[in-house]
C-alpha positions in Angstrom: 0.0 0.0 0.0 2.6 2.6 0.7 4.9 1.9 -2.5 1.6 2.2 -4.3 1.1 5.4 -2.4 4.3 7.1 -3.3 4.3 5.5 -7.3 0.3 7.6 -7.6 1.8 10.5 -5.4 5.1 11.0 -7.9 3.0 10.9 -10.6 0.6 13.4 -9.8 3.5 16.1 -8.6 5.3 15.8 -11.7 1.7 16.5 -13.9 2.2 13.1 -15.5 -0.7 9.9 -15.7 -1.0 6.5 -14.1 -3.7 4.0 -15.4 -4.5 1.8 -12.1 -5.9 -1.4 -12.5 -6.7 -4.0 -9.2 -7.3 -7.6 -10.0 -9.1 -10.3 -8.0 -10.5 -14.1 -9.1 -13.0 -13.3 -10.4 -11.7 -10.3 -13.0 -9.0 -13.0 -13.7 -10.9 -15.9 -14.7 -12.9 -13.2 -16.7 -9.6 -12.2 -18.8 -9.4 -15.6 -19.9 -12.1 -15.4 -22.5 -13.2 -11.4 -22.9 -9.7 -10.4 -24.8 -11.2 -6.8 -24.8 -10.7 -6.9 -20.4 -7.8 -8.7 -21.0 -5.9 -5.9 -22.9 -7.7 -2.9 -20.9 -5.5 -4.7 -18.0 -2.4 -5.9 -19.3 -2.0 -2.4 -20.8 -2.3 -0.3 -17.4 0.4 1.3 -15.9 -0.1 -0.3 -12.4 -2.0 -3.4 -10.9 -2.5 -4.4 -7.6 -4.1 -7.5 -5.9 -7.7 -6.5 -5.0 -8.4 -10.1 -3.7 -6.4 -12.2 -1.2 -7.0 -15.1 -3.6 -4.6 -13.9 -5.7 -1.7 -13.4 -3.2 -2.4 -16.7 -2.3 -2.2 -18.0 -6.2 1.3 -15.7 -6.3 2.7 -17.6 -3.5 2.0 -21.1 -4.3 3.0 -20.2 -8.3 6.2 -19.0 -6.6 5.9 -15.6 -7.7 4.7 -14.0 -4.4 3.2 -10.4 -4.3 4.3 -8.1 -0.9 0.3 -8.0 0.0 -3.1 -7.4 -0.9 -3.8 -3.6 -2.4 -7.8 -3.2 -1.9 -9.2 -0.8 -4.2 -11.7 0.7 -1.7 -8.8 0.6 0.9 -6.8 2.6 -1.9 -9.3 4.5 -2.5 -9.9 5.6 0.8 -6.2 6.6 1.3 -6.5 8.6 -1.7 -9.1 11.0 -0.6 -6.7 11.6 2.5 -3.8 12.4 0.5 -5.9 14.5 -1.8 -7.2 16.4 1.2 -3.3 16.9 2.7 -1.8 17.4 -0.8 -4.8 19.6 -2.4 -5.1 17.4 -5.3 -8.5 17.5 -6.8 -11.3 14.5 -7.1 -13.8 13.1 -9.4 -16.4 10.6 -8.2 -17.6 8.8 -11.6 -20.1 5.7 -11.0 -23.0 4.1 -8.7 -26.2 5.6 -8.5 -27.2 9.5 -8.2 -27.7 8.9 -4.6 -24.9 6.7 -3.7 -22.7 8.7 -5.7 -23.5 12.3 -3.4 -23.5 10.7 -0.5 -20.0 10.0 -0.8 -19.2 13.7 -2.1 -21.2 14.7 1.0 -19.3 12.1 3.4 -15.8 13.2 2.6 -16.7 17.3 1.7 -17.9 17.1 5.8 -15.0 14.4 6.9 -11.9 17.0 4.8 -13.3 19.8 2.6 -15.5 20.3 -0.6 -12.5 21.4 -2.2 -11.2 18.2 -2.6 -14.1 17.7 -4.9 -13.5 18.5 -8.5 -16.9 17.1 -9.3 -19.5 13.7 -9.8 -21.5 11.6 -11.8 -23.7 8.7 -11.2 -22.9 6.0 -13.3 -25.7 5.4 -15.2 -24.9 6.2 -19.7 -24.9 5.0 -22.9 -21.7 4.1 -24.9 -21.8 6.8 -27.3 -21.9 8.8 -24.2 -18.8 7.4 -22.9 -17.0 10.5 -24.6 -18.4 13.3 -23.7 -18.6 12.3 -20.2 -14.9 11.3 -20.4 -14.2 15.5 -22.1 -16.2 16.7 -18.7 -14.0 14.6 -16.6 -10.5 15.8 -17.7 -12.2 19.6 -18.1 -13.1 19.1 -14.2 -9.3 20.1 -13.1 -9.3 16.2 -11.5 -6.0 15.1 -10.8 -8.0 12.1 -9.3 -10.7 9.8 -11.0 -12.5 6.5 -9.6 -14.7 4.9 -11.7 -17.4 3.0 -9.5 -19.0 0.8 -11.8 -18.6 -3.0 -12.6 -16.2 -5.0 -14.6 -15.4 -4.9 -17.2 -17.2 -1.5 -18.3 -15.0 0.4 -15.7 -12.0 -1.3 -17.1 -12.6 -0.7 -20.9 -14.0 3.0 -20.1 -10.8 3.8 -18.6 -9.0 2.3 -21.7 -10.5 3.0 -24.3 -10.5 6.6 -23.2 -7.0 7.2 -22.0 -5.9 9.6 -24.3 -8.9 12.1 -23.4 -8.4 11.3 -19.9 -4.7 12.4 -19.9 -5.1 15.7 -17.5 -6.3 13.3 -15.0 -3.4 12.6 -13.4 -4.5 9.1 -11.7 -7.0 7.2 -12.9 -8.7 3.8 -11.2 -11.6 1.7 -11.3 -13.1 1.4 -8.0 -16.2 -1.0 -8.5 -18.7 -0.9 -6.1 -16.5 1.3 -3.6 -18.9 3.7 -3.6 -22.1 1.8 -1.7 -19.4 0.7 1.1 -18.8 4.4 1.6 -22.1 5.6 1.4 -23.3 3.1 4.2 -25.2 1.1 1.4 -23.4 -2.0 1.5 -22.0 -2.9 4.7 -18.2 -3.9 4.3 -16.5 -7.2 6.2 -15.4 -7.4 9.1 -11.2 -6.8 9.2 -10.5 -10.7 10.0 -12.4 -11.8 7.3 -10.8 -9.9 5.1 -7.8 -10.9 6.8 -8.2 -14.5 6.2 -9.5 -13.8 2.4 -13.3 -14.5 3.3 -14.4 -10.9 2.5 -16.5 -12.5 -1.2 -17.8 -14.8 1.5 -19.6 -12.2 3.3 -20.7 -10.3 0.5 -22.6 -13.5 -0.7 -24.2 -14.2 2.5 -25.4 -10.7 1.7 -27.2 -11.6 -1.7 -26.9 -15.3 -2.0 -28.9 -15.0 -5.5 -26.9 -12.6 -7.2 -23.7 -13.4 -5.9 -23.5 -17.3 -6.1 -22.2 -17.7 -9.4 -19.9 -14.8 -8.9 -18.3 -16.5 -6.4 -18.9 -20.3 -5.9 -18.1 -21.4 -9.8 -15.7 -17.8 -10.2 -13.8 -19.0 -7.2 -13.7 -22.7 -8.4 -12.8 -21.7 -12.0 -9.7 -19.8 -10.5 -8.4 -22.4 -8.5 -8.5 -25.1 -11.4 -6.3 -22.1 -13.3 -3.8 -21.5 -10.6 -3.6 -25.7 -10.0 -2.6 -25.5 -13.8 -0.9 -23.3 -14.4 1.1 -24.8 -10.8 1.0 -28.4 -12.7 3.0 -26.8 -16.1 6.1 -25.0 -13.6 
């Protein structure tokens, strides 16, 4: 977390851009068959280990990672930097609601000048470029993108080049409702131990299941094969 810290913080004091990417299971068993998610990530600047499962994989394919890089815990230590530093921030994703209750949360928890502005997450692709022109016109040295995979990923791709004011840019999924108070988060041993997707399908059993029960299972038979060929 702290290297990751310093890499975004160089990059936004010298004016230059960083494409952040975090990777769990499930996004990785993804990449195996949607080549358009597979290049979005490969061709970041930066990924980090969203889910323990994939320290875990690191480990036993003998290429281990330092530790697990949460994307919400990133993101949270962004806004604090942003705050201390005076960089600017703009919240792009989950619903009208969600999305200024979080603007609201951290205006009152450090200042609204921190905020360079927001969006819900709710368009059409051939809106994807306009909104993307009012994001770098924002003055935002700082975008998360709170929507799900693999939109987030191949927004922030496919629209580097406009995007290039913004500083540091990240997808942060469904950050947003854990801030907001929508969606309550784990408990810190769960995520500890790497049962974090657990709780969040206790939470919706019928939307999360095949998320997680065959996601999980299909990246376990990857890292076993990919542990077989070494």
């Amino acid at each position: 977390m702290e290297e990751t810290l310093e890499i975004i913080d160089s990059t936004i004091s010298k004016g230059e851009q960083l494409h952040h990417v975090v990777v769990n299971a499930g996004k990785i068993v993804a990449m195996q068959t949607d080549l358009q998610l597979r290049q979005s990530v490969n061709k970041s600047d930066l990924i980090n280990a969203d889910g323990q499962a994939v320290v875990w994989a690191s480990r036993i394919l003998k290429k281990p990672l330092k530790e697990r890089v949460s994307g919400i815990d990133l993101m949270v230590n962004l806004v604090a930097l942003a705050a201390k530093k005076k960089y600017k921030v703009f919240f792009f994703g989950a619903k009208e609601g969600v999305v200024k209750e979080v603007v609201n949360k951290y205006s009152n928890q450090y200042s609204s000048d921190i905020v360079a502005g927001f969006r819900n997450g709710y368009f059409k692709k051939e809106q994807e470029q306009e909104i993307a022109r009012e994001i770098a016109d924002s003055g935002a040295n700082i975008l998360f993108v709170a929507i799900s995979s693999p939109t987030k990923e191949n927004f922030l791709y496919e629209n580097k080049e406009l995007l290039k004011k913004v500083n540091f840019i990240m997808g942060v999924g469904g950050s947003f409702d854990v801030v907001s108070g929508k969606v309550k988060r784990a408990p810190l041993w769960m995520q500890n131990y790497g049962l974090e997707w657990f709780y969040r399908f206790a939470q919706e059993p019928k939307r999360m299941w095949k998320r997680y029960l065959v996601g999980n299972s299909k990246f376990m038979y990857l890292v076993l094969k990919e542990r077989l060929k070494s």
